[in-house]
NULOGU-814004 format. One record per residue (C-alpha): residue in one letter; x, y, z. Coordinates in pm, whole numbers, plus 50000, padded with zeros to 5 digits. Layout:
AXYZ ...
This chain:
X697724518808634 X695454501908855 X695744470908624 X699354470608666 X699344476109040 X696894442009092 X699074421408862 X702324429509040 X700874422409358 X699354389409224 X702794380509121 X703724381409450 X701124363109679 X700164336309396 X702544310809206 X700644295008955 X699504328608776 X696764335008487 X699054363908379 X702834361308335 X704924396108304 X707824372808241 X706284359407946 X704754393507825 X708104399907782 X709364371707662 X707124375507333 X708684407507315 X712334395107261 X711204371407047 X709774392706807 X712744420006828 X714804387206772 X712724379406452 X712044412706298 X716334428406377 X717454391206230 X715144394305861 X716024433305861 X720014424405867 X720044447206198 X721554424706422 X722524382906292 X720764367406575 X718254339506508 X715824319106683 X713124339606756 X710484321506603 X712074288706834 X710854308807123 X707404321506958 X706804283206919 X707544275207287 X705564305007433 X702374292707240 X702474256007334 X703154272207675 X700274295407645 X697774274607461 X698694243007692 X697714263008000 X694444277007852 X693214236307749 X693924220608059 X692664253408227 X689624243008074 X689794208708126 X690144210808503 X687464233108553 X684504224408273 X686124183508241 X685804192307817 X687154212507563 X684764240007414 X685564235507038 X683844266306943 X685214288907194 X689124278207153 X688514283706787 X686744315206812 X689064331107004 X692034317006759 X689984332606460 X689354368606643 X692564368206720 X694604358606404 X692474361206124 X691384396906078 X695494410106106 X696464384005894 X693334395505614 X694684430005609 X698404420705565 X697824395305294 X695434417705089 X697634453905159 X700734432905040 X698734418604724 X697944456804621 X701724465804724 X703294438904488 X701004444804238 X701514481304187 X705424479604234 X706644446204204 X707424426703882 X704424417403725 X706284383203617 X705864372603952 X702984384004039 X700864351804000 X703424328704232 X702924358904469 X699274351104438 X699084317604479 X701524322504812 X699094345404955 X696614314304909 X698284293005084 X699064321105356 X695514328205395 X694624289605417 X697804281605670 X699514261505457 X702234283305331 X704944258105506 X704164234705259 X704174252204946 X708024263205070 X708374225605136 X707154222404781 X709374246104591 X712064240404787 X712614274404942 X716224284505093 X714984305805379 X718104321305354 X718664331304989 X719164368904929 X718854368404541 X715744385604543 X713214353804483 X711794357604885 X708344357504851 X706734387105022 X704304361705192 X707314339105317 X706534346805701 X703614328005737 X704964297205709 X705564302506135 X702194309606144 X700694282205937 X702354255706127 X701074272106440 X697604272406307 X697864236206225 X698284233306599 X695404251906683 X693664226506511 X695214194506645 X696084205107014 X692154208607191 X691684176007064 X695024158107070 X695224169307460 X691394161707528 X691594126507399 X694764120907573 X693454134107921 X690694112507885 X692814080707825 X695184091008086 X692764096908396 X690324060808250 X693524043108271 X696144056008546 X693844078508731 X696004113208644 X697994127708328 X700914103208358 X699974093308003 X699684128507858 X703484131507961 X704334107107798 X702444113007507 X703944148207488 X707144130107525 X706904107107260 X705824137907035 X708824160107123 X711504128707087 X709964118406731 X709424155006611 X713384163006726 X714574130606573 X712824140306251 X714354177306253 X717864164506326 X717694136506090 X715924158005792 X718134188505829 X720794165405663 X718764154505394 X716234180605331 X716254211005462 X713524227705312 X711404200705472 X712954203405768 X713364240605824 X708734238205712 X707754213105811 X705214205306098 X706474174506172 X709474183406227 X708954216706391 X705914203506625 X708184193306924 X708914228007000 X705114238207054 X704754203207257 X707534213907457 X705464246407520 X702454218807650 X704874196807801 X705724227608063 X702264237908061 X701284202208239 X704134205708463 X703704242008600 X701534228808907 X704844211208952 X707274235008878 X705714260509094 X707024243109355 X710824256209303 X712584272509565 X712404307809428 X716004314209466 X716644283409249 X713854294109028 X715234331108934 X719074314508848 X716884290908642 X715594321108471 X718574341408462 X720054313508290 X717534305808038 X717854341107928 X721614337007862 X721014305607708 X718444319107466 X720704349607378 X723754337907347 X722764304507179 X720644326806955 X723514351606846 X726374317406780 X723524305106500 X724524314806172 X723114313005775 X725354286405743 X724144266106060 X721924235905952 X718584246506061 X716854233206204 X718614205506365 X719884206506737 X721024241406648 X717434256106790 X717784235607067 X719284264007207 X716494287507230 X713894264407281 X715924256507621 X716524287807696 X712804303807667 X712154267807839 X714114276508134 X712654313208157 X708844301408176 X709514271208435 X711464296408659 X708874321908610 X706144295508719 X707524299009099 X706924341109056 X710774346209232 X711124381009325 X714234389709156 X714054366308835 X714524374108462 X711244385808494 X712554413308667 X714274425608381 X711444417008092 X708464430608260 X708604466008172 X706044492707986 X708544495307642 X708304449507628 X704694447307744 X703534477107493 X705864455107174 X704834426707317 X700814436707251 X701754443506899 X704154416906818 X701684394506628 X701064426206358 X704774433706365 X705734399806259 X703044403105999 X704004436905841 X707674437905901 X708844406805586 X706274418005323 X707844457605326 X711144443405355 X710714421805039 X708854453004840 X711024481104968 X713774480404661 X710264478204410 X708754504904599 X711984532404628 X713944519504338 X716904512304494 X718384483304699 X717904484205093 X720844503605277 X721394495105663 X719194527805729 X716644517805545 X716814489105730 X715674504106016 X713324522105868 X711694490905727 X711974478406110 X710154516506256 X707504514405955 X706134481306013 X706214491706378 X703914520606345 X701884498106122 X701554470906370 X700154497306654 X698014513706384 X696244476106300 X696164465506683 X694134495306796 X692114497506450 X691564461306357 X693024432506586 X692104449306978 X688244454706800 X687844421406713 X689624406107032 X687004423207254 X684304426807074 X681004418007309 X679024398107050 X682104376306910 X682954370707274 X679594362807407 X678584341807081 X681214317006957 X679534309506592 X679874345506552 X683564348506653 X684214314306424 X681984331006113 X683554360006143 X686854345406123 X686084320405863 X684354350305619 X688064369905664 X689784334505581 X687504328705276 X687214365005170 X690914368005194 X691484332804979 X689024342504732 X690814377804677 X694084360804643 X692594333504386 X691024363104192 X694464381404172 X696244346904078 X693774336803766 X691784368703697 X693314405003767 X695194414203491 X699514419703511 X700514456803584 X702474452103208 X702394478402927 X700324475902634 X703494466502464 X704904439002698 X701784424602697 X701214418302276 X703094392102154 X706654402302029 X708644390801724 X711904400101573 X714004389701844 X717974387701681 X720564382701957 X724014383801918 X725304390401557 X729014401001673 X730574423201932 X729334454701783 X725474441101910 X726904441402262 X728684476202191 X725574490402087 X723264473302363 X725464489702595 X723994519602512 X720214510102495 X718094527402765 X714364519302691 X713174487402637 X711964479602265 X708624468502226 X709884436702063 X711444429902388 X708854441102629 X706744420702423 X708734391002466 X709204400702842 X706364379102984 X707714349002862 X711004352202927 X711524330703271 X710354304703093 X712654308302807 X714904276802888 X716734253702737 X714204226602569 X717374205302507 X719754181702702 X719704166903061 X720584179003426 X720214157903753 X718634177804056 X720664179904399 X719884143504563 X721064125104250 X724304103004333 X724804087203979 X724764099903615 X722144076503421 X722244080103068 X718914090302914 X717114095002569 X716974135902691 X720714133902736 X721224126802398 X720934158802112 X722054171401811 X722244145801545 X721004114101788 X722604091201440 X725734110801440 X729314088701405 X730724116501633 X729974121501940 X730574152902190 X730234154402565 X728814190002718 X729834181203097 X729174208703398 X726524223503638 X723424240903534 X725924267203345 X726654237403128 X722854230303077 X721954263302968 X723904261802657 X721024230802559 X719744247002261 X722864257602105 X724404225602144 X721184207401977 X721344231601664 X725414228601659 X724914190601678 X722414186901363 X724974214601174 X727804193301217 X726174159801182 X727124153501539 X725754133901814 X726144156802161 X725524140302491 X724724164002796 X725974153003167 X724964178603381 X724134182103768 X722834211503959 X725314231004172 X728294205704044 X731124214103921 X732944186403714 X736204196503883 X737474173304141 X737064194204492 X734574198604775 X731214220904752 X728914232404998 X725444230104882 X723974261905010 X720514246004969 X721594215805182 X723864235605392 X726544209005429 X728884194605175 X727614182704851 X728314146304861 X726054136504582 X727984157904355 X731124137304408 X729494107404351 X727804118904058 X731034133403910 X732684093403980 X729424078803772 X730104106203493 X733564104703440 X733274062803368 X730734072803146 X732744093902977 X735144060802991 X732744041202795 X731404069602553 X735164069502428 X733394106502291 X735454129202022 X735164163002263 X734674171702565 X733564201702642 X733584218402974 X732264245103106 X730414255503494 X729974282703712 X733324290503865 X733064287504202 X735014301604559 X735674266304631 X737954255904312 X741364246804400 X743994240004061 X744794203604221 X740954193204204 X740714214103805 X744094187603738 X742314158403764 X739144165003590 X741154177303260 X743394142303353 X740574125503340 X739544140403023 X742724143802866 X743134100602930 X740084096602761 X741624101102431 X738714134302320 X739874166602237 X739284195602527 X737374222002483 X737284248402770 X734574274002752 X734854305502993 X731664308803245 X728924333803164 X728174361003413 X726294367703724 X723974396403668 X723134398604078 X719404397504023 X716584383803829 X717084397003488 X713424394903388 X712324410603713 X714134440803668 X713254445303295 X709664444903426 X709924471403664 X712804498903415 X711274496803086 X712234532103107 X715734525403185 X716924491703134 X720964504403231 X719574497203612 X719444462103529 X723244460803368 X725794452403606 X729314462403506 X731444435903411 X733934436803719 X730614429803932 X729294399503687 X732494383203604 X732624362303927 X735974353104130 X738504363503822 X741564346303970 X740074309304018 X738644318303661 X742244325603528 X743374297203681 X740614270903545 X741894280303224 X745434277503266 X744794240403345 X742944235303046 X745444252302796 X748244228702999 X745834198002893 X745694210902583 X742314221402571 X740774250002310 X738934277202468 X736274297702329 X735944327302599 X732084338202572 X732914371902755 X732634391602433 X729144379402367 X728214390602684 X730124428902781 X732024454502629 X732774489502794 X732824472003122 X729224466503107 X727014437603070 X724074443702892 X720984421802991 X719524426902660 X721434426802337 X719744432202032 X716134426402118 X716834394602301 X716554388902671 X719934373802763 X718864355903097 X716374342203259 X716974344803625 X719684358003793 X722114333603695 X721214316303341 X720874324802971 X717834322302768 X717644293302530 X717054324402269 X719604341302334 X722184309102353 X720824301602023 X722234330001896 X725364318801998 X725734290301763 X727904308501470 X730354320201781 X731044281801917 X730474267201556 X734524275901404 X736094259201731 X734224223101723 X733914223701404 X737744226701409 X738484207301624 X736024176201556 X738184177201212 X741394172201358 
């Protein structure tokens, strides 16, 4: 209490303070931001916008702290306190989590898991997200548990850069003008370039955008940019200084709560909250009486606020594992109980773990020690994960694990009928189990999401390369999928088949938003221009179509495609979409061996939007198209079985094996074979 008493009484006599209630409770917003935002308690974003801010803030304050007072940057001390500080909480999370997925989570991703908790443990997890191309919004069930840190690896890359970035540039700035006009403009120049870079990549590539440092770097540099203006900002007139705080606050909230999934992120859309938690800190540097801190320094913030960095750790990875770990999906009360848990956690670790190694006399008094003992949790942690990712062996059964054989697939509808009723997995199946994400189509082409122009290739070509006839397979990746029963149909009716296929692109003429561009899929129209002349100059026998149906398909847009089509002089064949299953197919396999029904979604749930279905194939019956509906092959009794007759039927959440399409080949075969005579 005494504590409490000297700081509110500082707060009043002294502007420029060493401690900030405001900003105590600041970090405690944020985190309630981040942690009700992942947990789907409340859709309000930008929390980690104003974590970023508070630690250039923070960390800017504590260098030129230094600076002033010593004229240098201790190396050893800044990064001794970084390492007590973040390394030992972030040891126990990544290595608790490993255990956690590997005892309840699908063993099939279990080594991806792995190598993400490397690059957690070595602050570099941005980058593998860059690398794979994350959506940070995706709810399919591919989030890693280890997703979180990419926040704090880009912060950690900081840690690195700022002492000496802000050392050099003090040094330059008092040789040459005397004072730190050049580190303001330095810090300028980084938060204009950064910003430009965020606005212009959000557009292009948002997975780069929304992870990387480069373009997330101007909001810690705004953080340092206030942090060499507080002597300055102190100056307010405190009555000025508490609306400027009042209104950062509102800013930060309410710019927080417009931002939705489907905002492009970053962009200017953060903007918002940077301001805002901008606003709060430079009003706060002029301590006004009745400010925002007034409202966010208070025992519930400053007691969230101690444990917010462990919070943030343990709240994502039990969110991720809760459906593994109680067997069923997350309901909004678990939800909060996911929020409480990680809560309790958090205090547990601070007092155990984190507030130990923060004060502990040695580390403090030693710097090597504080930096060794850091650096053995960083190494000890990487090594466990690298041990996990090549060495530990899968949590499979002895069966899943042998190699399997006899895999038959669809011989009819009575295989579905009776795979309906299948509730342990075979051991032929569980033994072809592990290598069933990787089961896809060896055959045919697709174009990823920035290509603007079909380009014929060798891979595009399959089937009987020498045939005189030719067929066109034209869609999205639901057109792709089908490689392998096209190749074997091609060679059985001595028939060339040429895939044109793009990710995410329908071949009917309407708009599409791009979920992992999060704006309108303009390659895809381009790309569906380039194919379509193609298909001009292939003058091909059939043309069959077939792609996920999507929300977005309008009858005018499926008109011209099958006018298109229907001009080019081929014969039409229309073949109905497969369905959704909701989840990763293998991933649920792994984890209900016991009970593979749990992984069967009826077919009212699979058979995505029925009317634009209906309505796809009305247009190609008017263009006189054949269809082959596949729905047969797929459910019967309202159910659709994710394994029929020993064989895995998809690979993710979303596509058939190539095994399984394979099997497919005397269903298809009658139609083109039909209709390639006529």
């Amino acid at each position: 209490m005494t504590r409490t008493r000297h700081r509110s009484t500082a707060a009043q006599t002294e502007r420029l303070r060493k401690y900030r209630p405001d900003i105590q409770g600041l970090r405690a917003v944020a985190i309630m931001m981040v942690v009700s935002m992942h947990c789907g308690i409340l859709d309000i974003h930008g929390g980690v916008d104003v974590s970023f801010v508070l630690s250039g803030f923070l960390i800017g304050s504590q260098l030129l702290a230094e600076i002033d007072k010593t004229g240098k940057v201790s190396l050893s001390k800044f990064w001794a306190r970084r390492f007590r500080r973040l390394a030992p909480g972030m040891a126990v999370v990544i290595i608790a989590t490993a255990v956690l997925a590997w005892l309840y989570a699908s063993p099939l991703r279990f080594r991806d898991t792995m190598e993400d908790g490397l690059a957690s443990s070595l602050s570099v997890m941005n980058w593998r997200l860059v690398e794979t191309g994350t959506d940070y919004f995706a709810n399919d069930g591919t989030q890693s548990p280890y997703q979180h840190f990419w926040s704090l690896g880009i912060e950690e890359q900081f840690y690195v850069a700022a002492p000496i970035a802000l050392f050099v540039t003090v040094w330059l700035s008092r040789a040459i003008f005397r004072n730190r006009v050049l580190v303001g403009l330095f810090l300028m120049a980084v938060v204009g370039g950064s910003l430009y870079l965020s606005v212009t990549q959000t557009k292009s590539n948002q997975p780069l955008a929304y992870f990387g440092t480069h373009t997330r770097i101007w909001e810690l540099a705004f953080g340092l940019l206030l942090a060499l203006g507080a002597p300055l900002l102190s100056r307010m007139n405190r009555g000025f200084a508490a609306v400027v705080s009042w209104v950062g606050l509102a800013i930060a909230i309410g710019t927080a709560l417009l931002i939705t999934p489907e905002t492009p992120l970053p962009g200017y859309a953060v903007a918002g909250p940077v301001l805002g938690a901008s606003m709060i800190i430079a009003g706060g540097c002029a301590a006004p009486r009745f400010g925002a801190e007034w409202l966010l320094h208070n025992p519930v913030f400053n007691s969230v606020a101690n444990v917010s960095y462990g919070w943030y750790l343990w709240h994502w990875p039990i969110l991720i594992l809760w459906p593994d770990i109680t067997g069923h999906e997350l309901s909004y009360s678990d939800r909060f109980r996911v929020a409480s848990l990680s809560l309790i956690l958090a205090y547990v670790m601070f007092y155990v773990v984190e507030f130990r190694f923060r004060n502990n006399a040695q580390l403090v008094a030693r710097p090597w020690k504080g930096i060794f003992a850091g650096g053995t949790a960083v190494a000890g942690t990487a090594g466990a994960a690298a041990f996990a990712m090549t060495v530990l062996p899968l949590n499979l059964s002895a069966s899943a694990a042998a190699a399997g054989s006899g895999t038959v697939g669809y011989s009819g509808p009575e295989s579905v009928q009776r795979s309906v009723l299948q509730k342990e997995l075979s051991g032929v199946a569980q033994g072809a189990l592990p290598k069933s994400p990787d089961d896809k189509t060896h055959y045919g082409c697709i174009d990823n999401t920035d290509v603007e122009e079909f380009v014929m290739r060798d891979n595009c070509v399959i089937g009987d390369t020498e045939g005189k006839k030719t067929i066109v397979v034209i869609g999205d990746s639901h057109a792709w999928q089908w490689g392998d029963a096209f190749h074997e149909l091609g060679k059985k009716l001595d028939t060339k088949v040429v895939t044109m296929a793009k990710g995410g692109c329908s071949p009917e003429v309407y708009a599409i938003k791009n979920p992992e561009l999060n704006r309108e899929y303009s390659e895809c129209d381009s790309w569906r221009e380039s194919a379509f002349e193609e298909i001009k100059d292939l003058e091909p026998d059939v043309i069959v179509v077939t792609n996920r149906v999507r929300k977005e398909a309008t009858e005018a847009g499926a008109e011209k495609a099958f006018q298109v089509f229907e001009d080019s002089g081929a014969k039409i064949v229309y073949m109905t979409d497969t369905p959704q299953p909701g989840r990763n197919v293998p991933d649920c396999l792994a984890t209900h061996t016991d009970d593979i029904s749990a992984c069967n979604p009826t077919q009212d749930a699979a058979i995505e939007f029925p009317a634009f279905r209906a309505m796809e194939q009305k247009v190609a019956k008017r263009h006189g198209a054949k269809i082959i509906d596949t729905l047969p092959a797929f459910c019967a009794d309202n159910v659709c079985p994710t394994v029929i007759a020993n064989q895995i039927v998809y690979f993710d959440s979303s596509h058939i094996t190539a095994g399984y399409a394979k099997s497919l080949v005397p269903l298809l075969q009658p139609t083109l074979k039909k209709v390639l005579a006529d």
